[in-house]
C-alpha positions in Angstrom: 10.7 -11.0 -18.5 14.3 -11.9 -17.7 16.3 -9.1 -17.9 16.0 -5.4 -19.6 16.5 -6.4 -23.3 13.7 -9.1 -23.3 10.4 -6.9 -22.3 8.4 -7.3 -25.0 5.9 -4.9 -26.5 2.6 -7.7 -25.0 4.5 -7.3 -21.5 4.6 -3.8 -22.0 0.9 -3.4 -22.7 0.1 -5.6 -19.8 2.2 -3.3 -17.8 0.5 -0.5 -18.8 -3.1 -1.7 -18.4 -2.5 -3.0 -15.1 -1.8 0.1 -13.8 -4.5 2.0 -15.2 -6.5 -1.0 -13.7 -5.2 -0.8 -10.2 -5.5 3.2 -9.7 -8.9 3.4 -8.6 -8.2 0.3 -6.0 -4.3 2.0 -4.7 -6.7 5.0 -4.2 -9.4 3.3 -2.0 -5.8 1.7 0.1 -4.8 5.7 0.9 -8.2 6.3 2.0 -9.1 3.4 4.0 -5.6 2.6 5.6 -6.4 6.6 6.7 -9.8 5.3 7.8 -8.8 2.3 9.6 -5.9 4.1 11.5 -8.2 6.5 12.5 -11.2 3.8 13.7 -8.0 2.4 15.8 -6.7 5.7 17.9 -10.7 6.6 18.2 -10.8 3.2 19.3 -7.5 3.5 21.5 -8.5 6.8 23.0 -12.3 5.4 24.2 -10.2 2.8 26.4 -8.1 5.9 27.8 -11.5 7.3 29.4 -12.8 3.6 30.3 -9.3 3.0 32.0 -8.4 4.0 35.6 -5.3 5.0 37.7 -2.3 7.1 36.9 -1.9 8.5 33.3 0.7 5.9 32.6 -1.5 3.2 33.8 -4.3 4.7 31.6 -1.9 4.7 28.6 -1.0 1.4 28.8 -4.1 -0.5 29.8 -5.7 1.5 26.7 -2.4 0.2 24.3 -3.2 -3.2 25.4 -7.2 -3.5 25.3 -8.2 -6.1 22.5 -10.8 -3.8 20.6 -7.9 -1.4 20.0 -5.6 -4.3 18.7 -8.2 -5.6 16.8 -8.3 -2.2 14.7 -4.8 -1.6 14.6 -3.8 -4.8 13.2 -6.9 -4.5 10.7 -5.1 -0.7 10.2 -1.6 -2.7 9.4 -3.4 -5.1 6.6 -4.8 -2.4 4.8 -1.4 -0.3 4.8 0.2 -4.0 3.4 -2.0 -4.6 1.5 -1.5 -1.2 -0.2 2.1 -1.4 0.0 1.9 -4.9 -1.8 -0.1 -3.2 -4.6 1.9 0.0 -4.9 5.2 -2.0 -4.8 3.5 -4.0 -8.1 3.2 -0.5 -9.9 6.4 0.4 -9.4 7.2 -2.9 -10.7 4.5 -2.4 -13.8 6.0 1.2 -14.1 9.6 -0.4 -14.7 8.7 -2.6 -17.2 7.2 0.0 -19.4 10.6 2.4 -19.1 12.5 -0.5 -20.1 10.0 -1.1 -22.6 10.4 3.1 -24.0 14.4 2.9 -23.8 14.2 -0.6 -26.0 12.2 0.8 -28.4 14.1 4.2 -28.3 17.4 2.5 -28.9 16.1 0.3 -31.7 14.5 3.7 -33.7 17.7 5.1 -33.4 19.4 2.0 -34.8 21.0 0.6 -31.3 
C-alpha cells in the first residue's frame, strides 16, 4: 500500500484477519505485562526487607539489586512487545477504514 487510494480489497482482507488473529495474543500482552510488573515490585519489595540502614538506603539498595532488574526489564519487553503488536492493529485497523471510504466513494460514483 502506497497511499489511501491504492488499498486494495486482498490488503483489506489481510488487514482484517490479522486482527482477528492477533486478539487473543494483544490479550495475553495486558495480562502478562500486569503479571510481570507485578513479579518485579514483589521482587523489589523482598529486597526492601533483605536490605539494611536508613529507609533511603533501603530504597535504593532494593532499586538497584539485580533480581529486581532482571524482572523489570523482562516487565519492559513484554509492555514493547505489546505496544509493537497494538501499534500493528492500529495500523491493520487503518487500512481497513481506508479500505470502507474507497469502496464507499466508488458505490456512490466518486
Amino acid at each position: 500500500m502506497t497511499d489511501a487510494t491504492s488499498v486494495t480489497e486482498n490488503e483489506a482482507d489481510r488487514a482484517f484477519n490479522y486482527l482477528a488473529e492477533t486478539d487473543e495474543q494483544v490479550a495475553q500482552l495486558v495480562v502478562a505485562e500486569k503479571a510481570q510488573l507485578h513479579i518485579a515490585e514483589e521482587t523489589e519489595k523482598t529486597a526492601y526487607l533483605q536490605a539494611t540502614g536508613t529507609v533511603k538506603e533501603r530504597d535504593c539498595i532494593a532499586g538497584l539489586d539485580p533480581a529486581y532488574k532482571q524482572k523489570f526489564d523482562k516487565y519492559l519487553e513484554v509492555q514493547l512487545d505489546r505496544r509493537v503488536l497494538e501499534n500493528r492493529r492500529k495500523s491493520a485497523a487503518l487500512c481497513l477504514d481506508l479500505w470502507r471510504t474507497k469502496e464507499a466513494s466508488r458505490r456512490v460514483g466518486g
